[in-house]
C-alpha positions as CSV (number, residue, x, y, z in Angstrom):
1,X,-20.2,-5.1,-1.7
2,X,-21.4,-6.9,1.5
3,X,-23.9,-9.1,-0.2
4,X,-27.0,-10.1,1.9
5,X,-25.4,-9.2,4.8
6,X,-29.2,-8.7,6.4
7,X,-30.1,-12.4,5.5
8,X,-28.0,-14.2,8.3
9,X,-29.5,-12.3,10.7
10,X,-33.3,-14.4,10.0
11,X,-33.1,-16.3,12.6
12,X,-33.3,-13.5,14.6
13,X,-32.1,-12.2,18.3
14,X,-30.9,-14.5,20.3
15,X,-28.7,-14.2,23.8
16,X,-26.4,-14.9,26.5
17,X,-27.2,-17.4,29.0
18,X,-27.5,-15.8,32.4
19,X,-28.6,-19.1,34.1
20,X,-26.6,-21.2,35.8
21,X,-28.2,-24.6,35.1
22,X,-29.3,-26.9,37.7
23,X,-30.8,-30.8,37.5
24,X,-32.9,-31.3,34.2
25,X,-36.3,-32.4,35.2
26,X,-39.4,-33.3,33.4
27,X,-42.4,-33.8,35.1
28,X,-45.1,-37.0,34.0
29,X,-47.4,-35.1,32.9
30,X,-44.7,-32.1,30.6
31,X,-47.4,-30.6,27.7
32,X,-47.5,-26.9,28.9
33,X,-48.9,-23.5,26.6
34,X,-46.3,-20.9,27.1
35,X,-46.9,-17.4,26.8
36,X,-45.6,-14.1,26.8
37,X,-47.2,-11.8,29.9
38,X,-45.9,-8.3,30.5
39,X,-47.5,-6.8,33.9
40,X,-48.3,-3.2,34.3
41,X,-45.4,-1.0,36.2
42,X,-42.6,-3.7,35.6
43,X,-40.4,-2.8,32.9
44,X,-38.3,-5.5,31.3
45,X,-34.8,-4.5,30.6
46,X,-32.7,-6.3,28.2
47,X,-28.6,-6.2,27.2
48,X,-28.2,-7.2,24.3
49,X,-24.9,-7.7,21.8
50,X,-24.5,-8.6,18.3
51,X,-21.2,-9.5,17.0
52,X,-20.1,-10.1,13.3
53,X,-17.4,-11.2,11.3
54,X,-17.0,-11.1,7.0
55,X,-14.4,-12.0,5.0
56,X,-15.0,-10.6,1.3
57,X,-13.1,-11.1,-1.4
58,X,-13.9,-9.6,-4.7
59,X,-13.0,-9.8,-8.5
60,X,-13.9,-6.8,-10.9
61,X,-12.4,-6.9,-14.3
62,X,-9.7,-8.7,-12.8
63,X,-8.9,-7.0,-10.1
64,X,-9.0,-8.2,-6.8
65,X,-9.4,-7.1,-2.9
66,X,-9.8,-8.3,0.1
67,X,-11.9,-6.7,2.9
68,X,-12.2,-7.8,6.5
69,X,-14.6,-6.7,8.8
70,X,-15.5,-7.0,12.5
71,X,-18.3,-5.0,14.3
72,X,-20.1,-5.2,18.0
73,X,-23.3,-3.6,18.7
74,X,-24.4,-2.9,22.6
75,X,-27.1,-1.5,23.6
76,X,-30.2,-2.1,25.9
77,X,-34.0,-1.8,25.8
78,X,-36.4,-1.2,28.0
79,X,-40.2,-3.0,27.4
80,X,-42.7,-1.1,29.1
81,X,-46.7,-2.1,29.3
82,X,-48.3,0.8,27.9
83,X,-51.7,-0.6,29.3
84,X,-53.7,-1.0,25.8
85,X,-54.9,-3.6,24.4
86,X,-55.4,-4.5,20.2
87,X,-57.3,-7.7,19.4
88,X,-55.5,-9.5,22.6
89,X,-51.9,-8.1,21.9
90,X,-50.6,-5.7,24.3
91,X,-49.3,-2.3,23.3
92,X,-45.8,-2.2,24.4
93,X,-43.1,0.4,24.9
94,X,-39.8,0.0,23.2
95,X,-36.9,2.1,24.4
96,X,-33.7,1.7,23.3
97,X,-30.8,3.3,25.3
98,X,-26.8,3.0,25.9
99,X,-26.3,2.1,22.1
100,X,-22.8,1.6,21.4
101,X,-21.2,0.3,18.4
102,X,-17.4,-0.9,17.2
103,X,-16.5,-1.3,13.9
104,X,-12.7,-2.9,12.5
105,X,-12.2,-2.6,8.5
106,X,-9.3,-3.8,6.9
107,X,-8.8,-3.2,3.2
108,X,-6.6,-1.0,1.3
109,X,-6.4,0.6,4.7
110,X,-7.3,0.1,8.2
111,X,-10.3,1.8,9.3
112,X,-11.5,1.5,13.6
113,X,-14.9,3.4,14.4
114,X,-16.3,3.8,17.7
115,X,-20.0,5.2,17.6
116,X,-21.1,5.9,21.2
117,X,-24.9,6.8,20.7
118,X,-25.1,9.4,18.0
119,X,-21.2,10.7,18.6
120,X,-18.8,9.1,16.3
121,X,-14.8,8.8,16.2
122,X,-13.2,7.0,13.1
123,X,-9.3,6.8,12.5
124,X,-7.9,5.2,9.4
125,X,-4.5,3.9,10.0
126,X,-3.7,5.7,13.2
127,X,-5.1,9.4,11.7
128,X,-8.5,10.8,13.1
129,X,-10.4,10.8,9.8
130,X,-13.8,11.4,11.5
131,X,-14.5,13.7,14.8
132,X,-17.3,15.9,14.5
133,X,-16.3,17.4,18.1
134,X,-13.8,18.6,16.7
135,X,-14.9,19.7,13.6
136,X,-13.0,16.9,11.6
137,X,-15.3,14.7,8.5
138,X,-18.7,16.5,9.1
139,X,-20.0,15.1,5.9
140,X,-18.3,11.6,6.3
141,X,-20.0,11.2,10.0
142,X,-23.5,11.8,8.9
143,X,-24.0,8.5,6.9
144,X,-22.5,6.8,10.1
145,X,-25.0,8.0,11.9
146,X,-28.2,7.7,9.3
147,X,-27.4,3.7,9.9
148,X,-27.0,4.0,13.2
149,X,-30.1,6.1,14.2
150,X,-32.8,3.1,13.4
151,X,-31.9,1.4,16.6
152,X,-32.1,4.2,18.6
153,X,-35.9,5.2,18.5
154,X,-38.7,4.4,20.4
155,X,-42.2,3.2,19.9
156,X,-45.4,1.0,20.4
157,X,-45.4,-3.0,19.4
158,X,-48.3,-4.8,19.9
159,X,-47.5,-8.2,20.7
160,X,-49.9,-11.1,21.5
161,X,-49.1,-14.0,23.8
162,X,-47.5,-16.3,21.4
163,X,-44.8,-13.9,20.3
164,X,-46.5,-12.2,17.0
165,X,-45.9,-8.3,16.5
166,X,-49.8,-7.7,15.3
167,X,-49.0,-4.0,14.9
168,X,-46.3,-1.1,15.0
169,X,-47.0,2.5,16.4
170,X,-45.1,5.7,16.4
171,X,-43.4,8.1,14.3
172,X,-42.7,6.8,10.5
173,X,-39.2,6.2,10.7
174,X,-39.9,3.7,13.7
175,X,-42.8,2.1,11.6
176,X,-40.8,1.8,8.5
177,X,-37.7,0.2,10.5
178,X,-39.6,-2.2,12.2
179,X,-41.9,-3.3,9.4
180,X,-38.9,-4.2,7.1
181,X,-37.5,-6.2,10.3
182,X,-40.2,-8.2,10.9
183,X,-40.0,-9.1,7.7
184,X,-36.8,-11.1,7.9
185,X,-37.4,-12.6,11.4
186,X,-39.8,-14.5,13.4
187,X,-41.8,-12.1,16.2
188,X,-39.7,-9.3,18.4
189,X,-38.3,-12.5,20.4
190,X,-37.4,-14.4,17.5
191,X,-39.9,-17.2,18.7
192,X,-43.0,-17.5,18.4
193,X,-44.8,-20.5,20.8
194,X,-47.8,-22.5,19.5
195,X,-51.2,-22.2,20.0
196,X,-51.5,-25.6,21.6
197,X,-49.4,-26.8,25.0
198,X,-45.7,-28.2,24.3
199,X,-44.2,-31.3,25.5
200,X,-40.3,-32.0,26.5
201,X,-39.1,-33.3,23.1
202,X,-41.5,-31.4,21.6
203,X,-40.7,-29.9,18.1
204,X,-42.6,-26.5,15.6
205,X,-41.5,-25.2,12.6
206,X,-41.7,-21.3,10.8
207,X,-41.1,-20.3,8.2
208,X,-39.2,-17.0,7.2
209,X,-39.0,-15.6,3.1
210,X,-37.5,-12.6,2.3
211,X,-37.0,-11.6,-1.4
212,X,-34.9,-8.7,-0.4
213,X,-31.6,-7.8,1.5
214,X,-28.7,-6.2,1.8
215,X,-29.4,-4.2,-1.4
216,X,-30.4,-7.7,-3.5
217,X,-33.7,-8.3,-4.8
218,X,-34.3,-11.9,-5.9
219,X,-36.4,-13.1,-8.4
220,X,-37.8,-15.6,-6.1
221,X,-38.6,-16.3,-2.5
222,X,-35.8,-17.8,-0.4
223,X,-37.9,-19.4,2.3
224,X,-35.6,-21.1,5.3
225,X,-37.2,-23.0,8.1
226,X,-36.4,-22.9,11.5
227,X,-37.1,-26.1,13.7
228,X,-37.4,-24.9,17.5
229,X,-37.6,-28.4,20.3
230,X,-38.5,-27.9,23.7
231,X,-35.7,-29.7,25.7
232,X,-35.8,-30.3,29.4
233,X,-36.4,-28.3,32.0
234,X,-33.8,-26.7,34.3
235,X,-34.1,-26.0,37.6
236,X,-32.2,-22.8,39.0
237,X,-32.8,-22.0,42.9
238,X,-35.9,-23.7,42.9
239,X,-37.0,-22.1,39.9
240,X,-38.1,-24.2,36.6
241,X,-37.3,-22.6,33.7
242,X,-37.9,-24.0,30.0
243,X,-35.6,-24.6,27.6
244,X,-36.0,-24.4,23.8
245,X,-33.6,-24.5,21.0
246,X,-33.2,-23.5,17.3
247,X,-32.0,-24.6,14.1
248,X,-31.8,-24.1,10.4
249,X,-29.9,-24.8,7.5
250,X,-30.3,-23.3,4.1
251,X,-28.2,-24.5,0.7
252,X,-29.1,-23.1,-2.8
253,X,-27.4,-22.5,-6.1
254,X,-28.0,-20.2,-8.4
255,X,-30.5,-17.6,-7.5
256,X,-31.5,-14.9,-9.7
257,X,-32.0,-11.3,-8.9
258,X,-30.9,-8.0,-9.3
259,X,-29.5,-4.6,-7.5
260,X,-30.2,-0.8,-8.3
261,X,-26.9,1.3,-8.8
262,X,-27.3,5.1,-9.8
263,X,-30.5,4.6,-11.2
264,X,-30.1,1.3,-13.2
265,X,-30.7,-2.1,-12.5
266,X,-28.3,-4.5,-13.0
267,X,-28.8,-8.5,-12.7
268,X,-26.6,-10.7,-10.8
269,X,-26.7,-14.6,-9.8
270,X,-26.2,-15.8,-7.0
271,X,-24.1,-19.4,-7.2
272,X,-23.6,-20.3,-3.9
273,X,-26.0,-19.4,-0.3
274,X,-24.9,-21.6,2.5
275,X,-26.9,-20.7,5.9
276,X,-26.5,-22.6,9.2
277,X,-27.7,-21.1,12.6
278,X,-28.8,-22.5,15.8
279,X,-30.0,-20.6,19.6
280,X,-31.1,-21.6,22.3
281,X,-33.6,-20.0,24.6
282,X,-34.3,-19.7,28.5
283,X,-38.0,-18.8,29.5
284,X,-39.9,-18.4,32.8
285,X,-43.7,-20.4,32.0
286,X,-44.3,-18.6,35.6
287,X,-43.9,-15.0,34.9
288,X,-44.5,-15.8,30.9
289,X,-40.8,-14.0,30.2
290,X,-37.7,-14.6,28.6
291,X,-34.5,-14.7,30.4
292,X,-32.2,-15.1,28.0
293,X,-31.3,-16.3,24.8
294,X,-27.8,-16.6,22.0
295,X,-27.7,-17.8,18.3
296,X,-24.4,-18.4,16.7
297,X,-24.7,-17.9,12.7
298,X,-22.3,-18.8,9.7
299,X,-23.3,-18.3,6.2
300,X,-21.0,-18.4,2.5
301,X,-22.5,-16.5,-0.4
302,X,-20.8,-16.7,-3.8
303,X,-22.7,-13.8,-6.4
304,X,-21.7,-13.5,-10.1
305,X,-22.8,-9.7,-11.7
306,X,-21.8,-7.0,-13.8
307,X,-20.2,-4.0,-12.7
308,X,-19.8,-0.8,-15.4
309,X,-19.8,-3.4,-18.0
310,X,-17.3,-5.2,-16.3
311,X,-17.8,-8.5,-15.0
312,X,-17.5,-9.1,-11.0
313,X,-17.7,-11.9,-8.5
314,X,-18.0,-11.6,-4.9
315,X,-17.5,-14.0,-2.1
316,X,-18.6,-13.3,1.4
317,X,-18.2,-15.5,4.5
318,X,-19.8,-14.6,7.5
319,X,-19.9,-15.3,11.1
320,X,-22.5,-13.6,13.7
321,X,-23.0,-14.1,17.5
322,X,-26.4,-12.2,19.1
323,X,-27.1,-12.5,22.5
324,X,-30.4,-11.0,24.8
325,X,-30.1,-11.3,28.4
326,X,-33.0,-10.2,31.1
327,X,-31.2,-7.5,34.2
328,X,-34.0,-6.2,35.2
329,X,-36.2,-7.4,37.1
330,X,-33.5,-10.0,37.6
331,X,-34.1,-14.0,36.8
332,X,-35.5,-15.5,39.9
């Protein structure tokens, strides 16, 4: 079972730096309040990829497997101002588009997937398993594409200058989706700035507790921290652009909680929950955008449980990569 598999992913979106840096500088005078601006009839268009690697290895009633898994997400979204306003957030567009999605499994078998929006092609060990153009696994496609479907709709975000989603707007299923992300990550940009100006050196914290992922509910709050430092600035064709990075570590033993299975709850204990992540950002004060930002993850989680009266363990290492980079309009 791929334990927590959502919780690695709270330090949120991070992406690929499109910059090519030039001389640090930092001015005498560096305290500076940044904020996000989106402008009427220019879209923002951002690429962004998510990679991730796990290594499970489980034990139940003495029986053991091994599952590896890879996967790569693509896709891009468009951020559109919608030209209304909510307490000082503006109501903005989201439009995803060109989703793509890879997926490498290998267990007893080896299973590769290729999702290409809602059109989906798996083969397990060389034999086409899964091609609904052709009329081949139907039924075995449409659970691919119920997890794949969430990041393909559109909506309304209201988001306030410092990075703070202070409402969601569309159809349920978009509500619902983004509601329970929010929940595990800091703003849509996975920063939010303070409300006073920010000096080079400069450090904030937040704060992010989830009792819930990946099918786990905890009996209590895990709460990580995230430290984000303004470093110097970069200058790129005459251009200043602000720097930030991110980090946070995470180590606890022995966490209680439980998972639902057919109807019945059964406890588990977690042992082990190693987290360490770090990102850094690029962001124009000028324009009040992001250009482009990564954050490299790694995480072990050791979970103790009972399985049909059997006892189970799992291990799970885990590696993710998620990059966000600005094409249109392009960085300046």
């Amino acid at each position: 079972m791929n334990v927590f598999k959502n919780t690695f992913s709270l330090a949120g979106l991070a992406g690929l730096l499109a910059l090519t840096p030039g001389a640090r500088t930092a001015a005498a005078d560096d305290s500076q309040l940044f904020t996000f601006k989106f402008h009427t009839n220019q879209p923002l268009v951002y690429a962004i990829t998510m990679k991730s690697r796990t290594v499970m290895d489980n034990n139940v009633g003495g029986k053991t497997s091994l599952v590896k898994n890879s996967s790569e997400v693509r896709y891009k979204i468009r951020l559109t101002d919608a030209g209304k306003k909510l307490d000082g957030a503006t109501a903005v567009f989201y439009e995803p588009f060109d989703v793509e999605e890879d997926l490498d499994v290998v267990g007893t078998g080896h299973v590769v997937t290729q999702i290409r929006g809602l059109q989906v092609r798996s083969t397990q060990n060389g034999i086409v398993t899964i091609d609904p153009e052709k009329s081949v696994g139907l039924a075995q496609a449409k659970p691919i594409k119920t997890g794949v479907y969430p990041i393909m709709l559109s909506g309304y975000l209201y988001l306030d200058p410092a990075g703070h989603v202070k409402k969601v707007e569309g159809d349920l299923p978009f509500i619902d989706h983004w509601t329970e992300a929010l929940k595990q990550d800091i703003g849509f940009f996975h920063v939010h700035f303070p409300s006073h100006a920010v000096g080079v050196q400069e450090a904030w914290t937040e704060n992010v507790s989830v009792n819930a992922a990946g099918g786990v509910t905890l009996a209590d709050p895990l709460t990580t921290t995230n430290t984000f430092t303004r470093e110097l600035d970069q200058t790129t064709d005459g251009n200043r652009v602000a720097t930030f990075t991110k980090a946070d570590a995470c180590h606890l033993q022995n966490l209680g909680g439980y998972f639902e299975q057919m109807g019945q709850k059964s406890s588990l204990n977690v042992s082990q929950f190693d987290q360490n992540s770090s990102g850094t950002f690029h962001f124009d004060p000028k324009r009040g955008v992001l250009l482009d930002a990564k954050s490299n993850d790694s995480g072990t989680v050791a979970v103790e449980m009972l399985v049909q009266g059997n006892a189970a363990t799992s291990h799970l290492d885990m590696q993710m990569e998620m990059q966000m980079t600005l094409t249109e309009p392009p960085a300046k």
